[in-house]
N, C-alpha and C positions, 0 to 999 in steps of 0.2 A: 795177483796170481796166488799169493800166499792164502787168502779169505778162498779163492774160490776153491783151491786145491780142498782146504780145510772143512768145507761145507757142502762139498760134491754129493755128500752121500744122505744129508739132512731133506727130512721131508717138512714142508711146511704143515700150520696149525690145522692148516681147513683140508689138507690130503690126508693128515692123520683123520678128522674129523671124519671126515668121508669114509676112510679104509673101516672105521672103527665101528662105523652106522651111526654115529652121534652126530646131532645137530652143527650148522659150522657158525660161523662168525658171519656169515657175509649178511646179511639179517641188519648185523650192528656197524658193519662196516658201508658195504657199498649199497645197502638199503636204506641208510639216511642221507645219503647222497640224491637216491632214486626220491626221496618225500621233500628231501631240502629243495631240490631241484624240482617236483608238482609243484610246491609251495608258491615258490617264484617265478613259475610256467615257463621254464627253462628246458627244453626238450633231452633227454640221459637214455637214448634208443639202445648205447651200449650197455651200459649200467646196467638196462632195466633188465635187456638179455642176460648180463651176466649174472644179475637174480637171481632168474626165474632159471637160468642152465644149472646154477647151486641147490637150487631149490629141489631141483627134480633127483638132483644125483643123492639126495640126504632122504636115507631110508632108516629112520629109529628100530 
């Protein structure tokens, strides 16, 4: 309770990224995931969504 109390008001790296118009992480995060997983024909239907939903919200 102590952590969440303390962190209630913290926005994470990729909400700042987004509020700020800068690029986010999900590229380096949940994009090698989505190539690790083509690589090995391993199906990431959510992943891939959640990409491509990153992708579109990141306006430079």
């Amino acid at each position: 309770m102590k952590v969440i109390k303390a962190s209630a008001n913290n926005y994470s790296s990729m909400h700042q990224d987004i509020s700020f118009k800068r690029k986010s992480e999900i590229e380096f995060i949940n994009g090698y995931v989505v190539k690790k997983s083509q690589d090995l024909n391993i199906s990431t239907p959510k992943n891939q969504r959640l990409v491509a939903k990153m992708k579109a919200l990141e306006t430079y």
